[in-house]
C-alpha positions in Angstrom: 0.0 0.0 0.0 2.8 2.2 1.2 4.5 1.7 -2.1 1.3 2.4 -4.3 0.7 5.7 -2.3 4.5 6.8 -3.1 4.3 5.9 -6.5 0.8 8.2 -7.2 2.5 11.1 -5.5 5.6 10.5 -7.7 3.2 10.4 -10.7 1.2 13.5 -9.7 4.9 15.2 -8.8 5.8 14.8 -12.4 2.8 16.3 -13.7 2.3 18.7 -12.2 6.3 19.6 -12.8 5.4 18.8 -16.7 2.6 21.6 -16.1 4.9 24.6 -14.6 7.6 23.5 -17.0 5.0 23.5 -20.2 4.1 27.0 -18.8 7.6 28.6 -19.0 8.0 27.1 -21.9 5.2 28.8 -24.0 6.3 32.2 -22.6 6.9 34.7 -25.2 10.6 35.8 -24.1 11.2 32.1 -23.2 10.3 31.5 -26.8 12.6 34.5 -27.9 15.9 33.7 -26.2 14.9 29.9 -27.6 15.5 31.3 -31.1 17.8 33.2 -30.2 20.1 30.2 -29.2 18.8 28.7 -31.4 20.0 30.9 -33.9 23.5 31.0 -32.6 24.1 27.5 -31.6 23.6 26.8 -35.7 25.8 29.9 -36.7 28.4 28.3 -34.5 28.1 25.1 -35.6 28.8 26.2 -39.2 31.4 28.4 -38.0 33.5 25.0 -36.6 32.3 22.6 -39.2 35.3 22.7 -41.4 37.6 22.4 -38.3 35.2 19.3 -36.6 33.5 17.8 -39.7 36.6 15.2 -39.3 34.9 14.3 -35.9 31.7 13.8 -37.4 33.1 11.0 -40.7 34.3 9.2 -37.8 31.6 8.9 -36.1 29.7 8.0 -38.9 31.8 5.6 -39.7 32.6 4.0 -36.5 28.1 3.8 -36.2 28.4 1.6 -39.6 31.6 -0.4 -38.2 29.8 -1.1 -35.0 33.1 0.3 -33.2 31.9 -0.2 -29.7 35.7 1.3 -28.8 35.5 4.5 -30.9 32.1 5.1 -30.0 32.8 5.0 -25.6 35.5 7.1 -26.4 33.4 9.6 -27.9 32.1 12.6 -25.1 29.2 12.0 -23.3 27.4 15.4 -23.8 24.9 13.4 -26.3 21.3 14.6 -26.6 20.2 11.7 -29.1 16.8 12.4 -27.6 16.5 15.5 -28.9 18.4 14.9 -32.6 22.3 16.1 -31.0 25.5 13.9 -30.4 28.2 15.6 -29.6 30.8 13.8 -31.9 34.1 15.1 -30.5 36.7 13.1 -28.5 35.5 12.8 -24.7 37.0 15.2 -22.3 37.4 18.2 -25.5 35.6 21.1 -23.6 38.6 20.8 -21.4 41.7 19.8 -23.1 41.0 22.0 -26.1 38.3 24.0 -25.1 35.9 23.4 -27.8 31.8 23.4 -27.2 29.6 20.7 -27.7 29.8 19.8 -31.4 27.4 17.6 -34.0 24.5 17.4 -36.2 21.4 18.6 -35.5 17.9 16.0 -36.2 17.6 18.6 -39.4 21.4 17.2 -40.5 22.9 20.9 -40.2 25.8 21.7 -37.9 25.3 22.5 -34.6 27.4 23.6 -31.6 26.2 24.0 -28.0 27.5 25.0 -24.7 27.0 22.4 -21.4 24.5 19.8 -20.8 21.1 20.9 -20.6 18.9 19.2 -22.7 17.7 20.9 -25.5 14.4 19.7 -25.5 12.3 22.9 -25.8 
């Protein structure tokens, strides 16, 4: 019983979370800066692509090779949810200080700053 009763407030917890966070979302100026990073997350992106499109064959190509080794050592600021994988060498924002770089779920390059989801 005790278990059931936790697991309904958990429910309702996320709910009513996915409510306040649907709210904020649908702002006007929340909506604004969106396409507004938006905007420069893809101007970036291009900006790097001839420097990091080597990044991105190889992780093309270690996908159709099934490299299992390539792929771990790839970083783990992936958003495959939300159409991103950051295809650079794991530990890059710190050893050569480079965002976030990939493809967005539209195919264009895209560059991004921490871990946040970008799920808006």
């Amino acid at each position: 019983m005790q278990a059931a009763v936790q697991r309904h407030v958990r429910t309702n917890a996320f709910a009513e979370a996915d409510k306040v966070i649907s709210f904020v979302l649908s702002d006007p100026q929340v909506q604004q800066a969106r396409a507004q990073i938006e905007a420069a997350e893809t101007e970036l992106g291009m900006e790097l692509c001839a420097r990091l499109q080597p990044f991105q064959d190889c992780y093309e190509q270690a996908v159709r090779d099934g490299d299992a080794a390539r792929l771990t050592g790839i970083c783990p600021g992936k958003h495959g949810r939300w159409g991103r994988i950051c295809v650079l060498d794991d530990g890059h924002e710190t050893s050569i200080e480079e965002p976030h770089w990939g493809h967005n779920s539209e195919g264009q390059p895209i560059a991004w700053v921490g871990s946040a989801p970008d799920d808006w």
